[in-house]
C-alpha positions in Angstrom: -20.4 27.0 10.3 -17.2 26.7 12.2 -18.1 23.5 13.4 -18.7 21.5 10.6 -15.2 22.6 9.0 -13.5 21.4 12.5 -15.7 18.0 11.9 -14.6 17.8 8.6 -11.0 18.3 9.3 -11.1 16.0 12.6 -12.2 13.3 10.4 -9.8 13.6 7.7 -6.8 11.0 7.6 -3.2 11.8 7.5 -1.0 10.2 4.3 0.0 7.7 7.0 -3.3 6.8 8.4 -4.9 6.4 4.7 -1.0 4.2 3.8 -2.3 2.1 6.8 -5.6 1.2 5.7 -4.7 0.9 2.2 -1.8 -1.6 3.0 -4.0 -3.4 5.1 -6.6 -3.6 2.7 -4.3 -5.0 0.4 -2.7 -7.3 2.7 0.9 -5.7 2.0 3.1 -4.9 4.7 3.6 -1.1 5.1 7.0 -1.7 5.9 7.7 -3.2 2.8 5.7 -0.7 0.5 8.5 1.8 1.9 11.1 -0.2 0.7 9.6 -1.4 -2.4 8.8 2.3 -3.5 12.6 3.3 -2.6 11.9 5.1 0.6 14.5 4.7 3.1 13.6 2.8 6.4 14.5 5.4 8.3 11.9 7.5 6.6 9.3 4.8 7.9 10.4 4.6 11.3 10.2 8.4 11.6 6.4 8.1 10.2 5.8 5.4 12.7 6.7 7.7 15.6 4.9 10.5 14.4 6.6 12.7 11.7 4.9 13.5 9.2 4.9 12.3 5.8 5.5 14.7 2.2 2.9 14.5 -0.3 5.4 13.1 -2.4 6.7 10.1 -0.5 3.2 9.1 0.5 2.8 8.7 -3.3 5.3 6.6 -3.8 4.3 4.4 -1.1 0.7 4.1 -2.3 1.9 3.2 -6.0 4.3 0.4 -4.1 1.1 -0.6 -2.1 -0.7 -1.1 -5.8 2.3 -3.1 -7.5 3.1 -5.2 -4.2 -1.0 -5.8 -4.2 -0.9 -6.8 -7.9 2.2 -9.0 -7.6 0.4 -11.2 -4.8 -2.5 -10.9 -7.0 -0.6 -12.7 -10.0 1.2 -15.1 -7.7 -1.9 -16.3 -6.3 -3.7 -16.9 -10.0 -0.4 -18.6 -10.9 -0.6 -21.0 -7.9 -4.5 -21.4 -8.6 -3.6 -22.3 -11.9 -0.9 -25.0 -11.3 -3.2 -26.2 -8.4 -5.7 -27.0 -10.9 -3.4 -28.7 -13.3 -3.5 -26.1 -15.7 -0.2 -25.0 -17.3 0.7 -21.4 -17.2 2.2 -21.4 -20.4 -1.1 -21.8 -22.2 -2.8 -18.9 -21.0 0.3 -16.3 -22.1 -0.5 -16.4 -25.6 
């Protein structure tokens, strides 16, 4: 069946498409993920305007994605947890 193999790969996402939705899944900028993961801005603003991305640097992306994701994660329990009068210090034992 041709046609479900040109189906398949017409709905299949490019490493920037899936950095998209992941980052904005995660609330992280994309922009930032570059930069985080050590991937020049220049790199991004090609991606933006259509080159594509290597395997490779899309990984490091998604992995900054993760961390960034985490970091807001943590900052956001920490804030919860001075909000509520709770000391931080307690809970790092």
């Amino acid at each position: 069946d041709n046609h479900c193999i040109s189906a398949d790969i017409a709905s299949m996402k490019s490493y920037y498409e899936t950095l998209i939705s992941t980052a904005k899944d995660a609330n992280v900028s994309l922009a930032q993920a570059f930069g985080f993961g050590g991937v020049p801005s220049s790199t991004y603003y090609r991606t933006l305007h259509g080159a594509e991305l290597r395997f490779e640097t899309a990984e490091k992306v998604m992995k900054a994605i993760e961390k960034l994701s985490a970091i807001q994660r943590h900052r956001a329990n920490l804030a919860d947890i001075r909000k509520n009068g709770g000391n931080p210090r307690k809970f790092a034992k």
